[in-house]
N, C-alpha and C positions, 0 to 999 in steps of 0.2 A: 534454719536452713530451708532452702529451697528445694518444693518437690519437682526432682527432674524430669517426671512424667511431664509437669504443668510445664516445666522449660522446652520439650522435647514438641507438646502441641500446644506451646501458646507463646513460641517464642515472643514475638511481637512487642506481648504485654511486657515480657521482662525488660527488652531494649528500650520500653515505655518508661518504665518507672526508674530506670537505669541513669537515661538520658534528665527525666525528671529530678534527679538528683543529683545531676551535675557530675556523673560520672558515667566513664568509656562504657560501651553496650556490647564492646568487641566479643567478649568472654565468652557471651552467651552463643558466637557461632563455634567456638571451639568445646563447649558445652556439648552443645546437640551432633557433634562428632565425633566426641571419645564416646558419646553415649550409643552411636551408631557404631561406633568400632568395639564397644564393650560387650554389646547384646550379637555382633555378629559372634566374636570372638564365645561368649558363651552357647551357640548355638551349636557353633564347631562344635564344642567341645562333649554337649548334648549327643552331638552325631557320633562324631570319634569314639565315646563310650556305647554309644548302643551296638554301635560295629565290632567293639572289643569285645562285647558280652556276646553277642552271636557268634563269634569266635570261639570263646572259652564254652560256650553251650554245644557245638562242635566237638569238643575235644573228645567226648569219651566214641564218638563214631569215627574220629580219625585212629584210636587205636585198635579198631578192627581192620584196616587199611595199610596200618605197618608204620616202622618208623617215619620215613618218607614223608609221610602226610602229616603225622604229627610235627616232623620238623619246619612244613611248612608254615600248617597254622602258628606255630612258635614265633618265626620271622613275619608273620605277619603281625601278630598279637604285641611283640616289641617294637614292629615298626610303627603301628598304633599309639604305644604308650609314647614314643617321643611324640608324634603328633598333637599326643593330648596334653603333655609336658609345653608343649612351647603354644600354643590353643591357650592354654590355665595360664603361664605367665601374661602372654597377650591380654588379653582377660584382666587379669592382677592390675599389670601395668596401668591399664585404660582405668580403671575402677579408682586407683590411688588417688591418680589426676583428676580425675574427675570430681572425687571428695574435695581434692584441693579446692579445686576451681569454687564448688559450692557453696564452700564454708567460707569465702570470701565473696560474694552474691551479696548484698543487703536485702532487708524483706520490700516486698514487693510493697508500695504504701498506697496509700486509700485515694479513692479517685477524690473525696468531698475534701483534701488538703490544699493548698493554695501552691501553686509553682513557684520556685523563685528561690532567693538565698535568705540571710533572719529577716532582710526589710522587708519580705513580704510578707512576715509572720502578720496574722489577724488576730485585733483583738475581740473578744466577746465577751465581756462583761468586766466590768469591776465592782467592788466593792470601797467604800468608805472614799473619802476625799482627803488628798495630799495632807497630811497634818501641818498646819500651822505654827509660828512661833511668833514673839515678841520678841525675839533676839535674835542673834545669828545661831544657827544649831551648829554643833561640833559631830563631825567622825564619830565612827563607836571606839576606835583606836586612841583616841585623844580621851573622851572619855573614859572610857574602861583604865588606862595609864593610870587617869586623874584622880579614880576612886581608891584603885591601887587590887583592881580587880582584877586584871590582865596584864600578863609580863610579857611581852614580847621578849626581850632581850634575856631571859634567863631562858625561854624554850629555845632561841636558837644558839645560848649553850651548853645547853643538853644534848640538843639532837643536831640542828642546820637549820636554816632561812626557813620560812614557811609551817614553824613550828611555834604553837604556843603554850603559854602557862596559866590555867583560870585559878584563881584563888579566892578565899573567903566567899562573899558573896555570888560573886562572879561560880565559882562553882557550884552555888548551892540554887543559883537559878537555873543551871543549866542540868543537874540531877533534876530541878524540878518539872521544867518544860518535858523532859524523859518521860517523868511519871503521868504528868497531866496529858502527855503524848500516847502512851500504850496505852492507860485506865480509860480513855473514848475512843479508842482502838479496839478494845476487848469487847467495851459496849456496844461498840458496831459490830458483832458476830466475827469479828478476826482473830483467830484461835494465837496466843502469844508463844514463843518461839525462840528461847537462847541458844545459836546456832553457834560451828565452830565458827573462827575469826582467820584461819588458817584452810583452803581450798584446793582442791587438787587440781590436774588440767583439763582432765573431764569434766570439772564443775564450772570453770572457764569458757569452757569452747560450747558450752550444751547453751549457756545464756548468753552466747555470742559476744563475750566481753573479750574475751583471746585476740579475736578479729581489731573491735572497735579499742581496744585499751592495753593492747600486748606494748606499747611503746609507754605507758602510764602506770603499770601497777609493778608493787614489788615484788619481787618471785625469792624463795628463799629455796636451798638444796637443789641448786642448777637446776632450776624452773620448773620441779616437781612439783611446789606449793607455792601458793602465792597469798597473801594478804589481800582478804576480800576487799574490791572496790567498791562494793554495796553488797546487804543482805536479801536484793532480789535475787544474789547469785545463789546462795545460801536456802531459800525460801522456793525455788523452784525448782531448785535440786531434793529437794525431800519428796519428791515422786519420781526421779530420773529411774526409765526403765521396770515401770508398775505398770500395771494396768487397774484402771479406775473405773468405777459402776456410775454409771447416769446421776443414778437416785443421790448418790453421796456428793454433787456437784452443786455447786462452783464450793471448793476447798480456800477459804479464805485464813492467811496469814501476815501477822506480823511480827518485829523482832526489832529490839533496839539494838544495834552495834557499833563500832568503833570501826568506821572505813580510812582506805588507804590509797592513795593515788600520788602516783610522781607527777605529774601534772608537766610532764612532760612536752606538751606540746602549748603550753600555756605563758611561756618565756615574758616577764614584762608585765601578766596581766595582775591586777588586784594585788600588786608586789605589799602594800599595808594592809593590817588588819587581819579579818578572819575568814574575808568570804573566800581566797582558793586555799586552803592549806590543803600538807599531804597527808593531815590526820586528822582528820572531821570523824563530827556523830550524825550519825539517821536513824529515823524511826521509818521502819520500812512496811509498806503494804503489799502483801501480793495475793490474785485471786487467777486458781487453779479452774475451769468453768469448759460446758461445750461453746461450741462458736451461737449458738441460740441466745446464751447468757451473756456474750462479751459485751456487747454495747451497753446493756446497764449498768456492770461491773464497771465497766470504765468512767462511768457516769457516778457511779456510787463513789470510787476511789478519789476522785476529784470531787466529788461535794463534800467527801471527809475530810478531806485537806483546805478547804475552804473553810469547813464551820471551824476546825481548829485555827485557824488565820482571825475569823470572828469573834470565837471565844475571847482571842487576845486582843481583841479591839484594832487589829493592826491593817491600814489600808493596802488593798491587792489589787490585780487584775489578773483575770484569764489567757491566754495567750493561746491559739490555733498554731502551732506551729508549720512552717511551706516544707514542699517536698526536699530542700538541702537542706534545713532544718532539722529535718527528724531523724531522730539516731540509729544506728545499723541494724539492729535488732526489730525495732517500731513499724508500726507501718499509721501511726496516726499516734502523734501525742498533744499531748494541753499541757503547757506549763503557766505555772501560778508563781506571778511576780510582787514579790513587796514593798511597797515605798521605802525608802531610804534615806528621811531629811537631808543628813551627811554628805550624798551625794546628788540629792535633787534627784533619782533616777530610780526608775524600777531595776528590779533585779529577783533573780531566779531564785524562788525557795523550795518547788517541786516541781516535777517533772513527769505526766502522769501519762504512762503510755500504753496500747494495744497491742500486744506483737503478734498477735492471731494464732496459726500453728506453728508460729517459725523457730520458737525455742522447742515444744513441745518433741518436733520433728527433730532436732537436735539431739532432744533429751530421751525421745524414745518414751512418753508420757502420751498413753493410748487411754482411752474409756471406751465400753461395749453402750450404745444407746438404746439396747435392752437385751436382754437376754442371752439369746443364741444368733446378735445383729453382728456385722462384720466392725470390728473396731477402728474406730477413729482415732486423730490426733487431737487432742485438747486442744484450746487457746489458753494462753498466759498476758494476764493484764500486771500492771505495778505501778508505784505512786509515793510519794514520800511524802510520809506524814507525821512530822517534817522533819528539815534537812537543822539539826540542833541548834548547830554553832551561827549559825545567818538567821535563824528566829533571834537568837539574844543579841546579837546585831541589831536587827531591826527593834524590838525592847528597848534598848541602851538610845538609839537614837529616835525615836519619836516617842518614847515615854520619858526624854532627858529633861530638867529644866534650869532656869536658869542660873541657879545657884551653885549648878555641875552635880547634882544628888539627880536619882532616878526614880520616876514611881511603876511600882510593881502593879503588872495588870491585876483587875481586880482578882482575873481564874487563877492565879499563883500565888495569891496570898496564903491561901490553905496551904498550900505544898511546902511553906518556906517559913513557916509555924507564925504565922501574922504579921511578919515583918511588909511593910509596906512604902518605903525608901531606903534606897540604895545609897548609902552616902559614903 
């Protein structure tokens, strides 16, 4: 969430980044008006009480005066309190709205992002080169059927469309990728983390997914709880409403879980396979830090996502994502795309973003930067490392060959007690 003070004197900026992202700027002038109408209405009511109290500090010399005077001050003291009654709702009212309006605000994004819709995403670096073949390469859908690794059709009679079933090997890479996922997770100082899988609306609305994925996740007990869409919701929420000492900063976390997304707004796309389902795994990264710390954090999060990409021998690239690109919360992300033989085509395996104070501010996640210093709001960085079910995607097809058997990158051998083809 956006701080209203900065709306209040920097409108400008917000109509800036607003416009930037390809959405209306209007908000922001009915913003800086319930806010004008909020702080008058509070000031009334400031006034209203100090004149009630001078009133009631009165009372014991109006009753040397007689009734009379006491019944005045009475009618005044009650004509006061409706004053201050309707002043307070005024007030209330404006305050409400005003929250609305906020919590539907995106973060304000970074000047160094590129303007424009995904084609103006920039790239900045890649790793490794398109894998080659002496044949035609197959889907991971065709393969994974053909090993007898992947049931499509029995997950979507279990659950519906967009559901799958891994079996034998097929799951025993994907427990292993887990493992090899959190064990250079841990090693990189990210303290490990099995969180609920179930989230209240608080934990929603504080990491801004309410806003950006209220049409996408599943809510269970008429939208009290809902099925995490990622464990940054989970992972950021473990400081909601603390307050946090310098010295104990940047609080880095990870957490494997089981996400959920109706994917909603997704009709038609990646309708085969595994890269949209409504019930994928992450290995999630999140780092708790002051704004001092962010830019390396974001830098560190995205290189650990990278060497795990390395680890696996599997070709990437970095991606800048432009100002329509970057998600509600964000105000500057990098996403890391995989090759895909199957489809000839990069595609997203993490998504690694900055959100500055804007969840924190949500979340009510303050640090003192020393002592007896006026408290701040933290920044919240996050990153996936990685997204499960679309790493063994990319495994299945650029480590396929031609006999339709698959070879196990060499870092998952360990994990999967030496097995080293997938037949």
């Amino acid at each position: 969430m956006l701080d209203k003070a900065l709306i209040r004197d920097h409108p400008d900026a917000v109509r800036r980044s607003l416009r930037r992202r390809g959405l209306d700027a209007s908000p922001v002038d009915e913003i800086v008006a319930l806010d004008e109408q909020w702080r008058r209405a509070a000031t009334t009511v400031d006034a209203l009480k100090a004149q009630r109290n001078q009133i009631s500090a009165g009372f014991a010399r109006a009753k040397e005066q007689g009734e009379s005077a006491l019944a005045q001050l009475r009618a005044e003291s009650t004509a006061l309190g409706v004053q201050i009654q309707g002043a307070e709702r005024s007030a209330s009212e404006a305050d409400l709205r005003l929250h609305e309006l906020l919590s539907m605000v995106p973060n304000i994004v970074s000047d160094d992002i590129p303007d424009g819709d995904a084609s103006a995403n920039v790239e900045l670096r890649r790793w490794g080169e398109p894998t080659k073949f002496s044949f035609e390469p197959k889907p991971h859908w065709e393969i994974g059927e053909r090993l007898g690794i992947i049931d499509f059709e029995r997950g979507v009679r279990m659950a519906r469309s967009r559901f799958a079933v891994l079996a034998g090997l097929g799951a025993r890479l994907n427990r292993a990728l887990i493992d090899l996922f959190l064990t250079t997770n841990v090693a990189a100082q990210f303290r490990e983390i099995a969180p609920p899988i179930l989230v209240n609306r608080d934990a929603v609305e504080a990491t801004g997914h309410l806003s950006k994925f209220s049409d996408v996740m599943f809510s269970v007990e008429d939208g009290a709880l809902f099925l995490s869409p990622t464990s940054e919701v989970q992972l950021v929420n473990l400081h909601r409403g603390e307050m946090l000492e310098a010295a104990d900063l940047p609080k880095r976390y990870t957490a494997y879980t089981p996400c959920f997304r109706e994917e909603a707004g997704a009709a038609g796309k990646d309708t085969r396979g595994l890269i949209r389902q409504h019930q994928f795994e992450k290995v999630e990264l999140v780092s708790i830090c002051t704004p001092e710390q962010a830019a390396a954090q974001h830098e560190q999060i995205t290189g650990l996502a990278e060497a795990l990409l390395q680890t696996l021998q599997l070709p990437y690239r970095v991606m800048m994502l432009s100002s329509q690109d970057t998600g509600f919360a964000a105000r500057k992300t990098y996403d890391l795309e995989v090759w895909l033989p199957g489809q000839q085509a990069y595609r997203e395996i993490s998504s690694c973003s900055d959100c500055g104070d804007f969840q924190a501010r949500r979340a009510a996640i303050r640090f003192r930067p020393a002592p007896k210093a006026r408290p701040e709001f933290a920044h919240t960085l996050n990153g996936s490392a990685l997204a499960v079910g679309r790493t063994l995607v990319a495994i299945l097809e650029n480590f396929q060959q031609e006999d339709g058997s698959v070879r196990v990158p060499d870092a998952l051998v360990p994990y999967l007690g030496g097995v080293t083809v997938v037949r």
